[in-house]
Structures are given as C-alpha cells and as structure tokens.
C-alpha positions as CSV (number, residue, x, y, z in Angstrom):
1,X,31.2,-17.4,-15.3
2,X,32.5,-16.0,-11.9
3,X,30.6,-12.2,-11.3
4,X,31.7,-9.8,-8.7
5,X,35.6,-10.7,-9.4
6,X,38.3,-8.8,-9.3
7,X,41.5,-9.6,-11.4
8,X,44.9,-10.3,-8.8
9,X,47.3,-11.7,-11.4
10,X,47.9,-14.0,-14.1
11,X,51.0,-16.9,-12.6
12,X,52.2,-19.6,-13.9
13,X,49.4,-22.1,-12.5
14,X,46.5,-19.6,-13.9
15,X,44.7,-16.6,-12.8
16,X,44.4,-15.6,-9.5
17,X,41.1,-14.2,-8.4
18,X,39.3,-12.2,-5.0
19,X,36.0,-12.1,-4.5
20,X,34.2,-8.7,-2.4
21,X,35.3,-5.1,-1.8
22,X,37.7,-6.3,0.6
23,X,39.2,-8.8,-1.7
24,X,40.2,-11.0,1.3
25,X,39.1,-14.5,-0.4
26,X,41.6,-15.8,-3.2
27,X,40.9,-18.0,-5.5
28,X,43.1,-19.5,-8.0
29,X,41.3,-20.2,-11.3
30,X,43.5,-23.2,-13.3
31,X,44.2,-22.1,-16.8
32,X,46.9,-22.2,-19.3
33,X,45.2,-19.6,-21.3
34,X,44.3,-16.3,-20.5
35,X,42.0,-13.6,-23.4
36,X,41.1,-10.3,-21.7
37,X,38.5,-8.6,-23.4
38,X,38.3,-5.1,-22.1
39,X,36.6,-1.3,-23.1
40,X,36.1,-0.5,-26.7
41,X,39.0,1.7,-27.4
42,X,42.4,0.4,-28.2
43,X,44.5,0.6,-24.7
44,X,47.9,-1.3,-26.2
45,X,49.9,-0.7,-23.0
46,X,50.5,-4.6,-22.1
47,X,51.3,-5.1,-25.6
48,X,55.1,-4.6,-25.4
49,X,55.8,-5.8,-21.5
50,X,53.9,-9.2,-22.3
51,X,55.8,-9.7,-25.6
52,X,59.3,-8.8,-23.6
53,X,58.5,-11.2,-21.5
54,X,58.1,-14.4,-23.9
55,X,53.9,-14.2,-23.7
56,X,52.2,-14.6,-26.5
57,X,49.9,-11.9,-27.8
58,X,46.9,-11.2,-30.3
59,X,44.8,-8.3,-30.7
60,X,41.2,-8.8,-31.4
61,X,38.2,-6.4,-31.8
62,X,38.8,-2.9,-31.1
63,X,42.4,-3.3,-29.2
64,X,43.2,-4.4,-33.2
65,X,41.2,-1.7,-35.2
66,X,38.6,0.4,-33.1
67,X,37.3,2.1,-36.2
68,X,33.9,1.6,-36.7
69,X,34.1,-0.9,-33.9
70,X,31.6,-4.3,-34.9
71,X,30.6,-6.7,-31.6
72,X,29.9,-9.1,-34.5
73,X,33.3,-8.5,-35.8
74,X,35.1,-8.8,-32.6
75,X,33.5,-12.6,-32.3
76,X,34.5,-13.6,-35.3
77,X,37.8,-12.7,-34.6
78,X,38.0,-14.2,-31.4
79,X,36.3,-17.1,-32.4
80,X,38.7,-18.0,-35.1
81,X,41.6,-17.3,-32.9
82,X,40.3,-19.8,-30.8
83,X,40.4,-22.6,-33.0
84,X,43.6,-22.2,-34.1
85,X,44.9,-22.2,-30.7
C-alpha cells in the first residue's frame, strides 16, 4: 500500500504514480493489471473508451449494481474475479 498518491496514468509498463501536492516525484509502479475501486455510486464513464480501446473490463460492487450496495458483496465479487484471472 502506497498512501498520499495520486493516479498519472495507466501505460503499457504499469501505473504511473506522483507523490505530494506538487506531484513532482514519479514513480512508475510495474503491473500488468490494474482494478480501480472508486465511490459507491455507479460512474460507467471509462466503460466504453477502455472497451474501444481493446482493454478488458469488469464491473464489480456498486459500478455493477449500486442498489442496496453490500461491502461484503463487493469482496466477494472481487475476490472471485481475481482467481479467475
């Protein structure tokens, strides 16, 4: 876990961090995955452009169904999408 990040931009080699308010120090995290978990209601505007462009995409938790929105549910759901990845 990495606190006080902010989010640059996903590339090809992984996800590119900056740490502070002045976001001057980059970092590039390694990864060929990348699951955003974000706010509680469902916010589907990457949906479409990520698709169009060959990604990959599942939604879990509440960007799936945000009626009676379950933490518990949201980990089970993530959870088993992780293993079958």
């Amino acid at each position: 876990m990495i606190g006080g990040v902010h989010y640059e931009r996903i590339t090809p080699q992984g996800l590119l961090v900056s740490v502070g308010k002045k976001r001057k120090e980059q970092r590039l995290i390694e990864c060929d995955t990348v699951v955003l978990c974000a706010g509680q209601e469902p916010l589907r505007d990457l949906q479409a452009p990520l698709q169009a462009a060959g990604v990959n995409v599942h939604l879990i938790g509440g960007a799936h169904e945000a009626a009676e929105l379950d933490a518990k549910r949201a980990i089970d759901q993530g959870t088993r999408l992780a293993a079958r990845l």
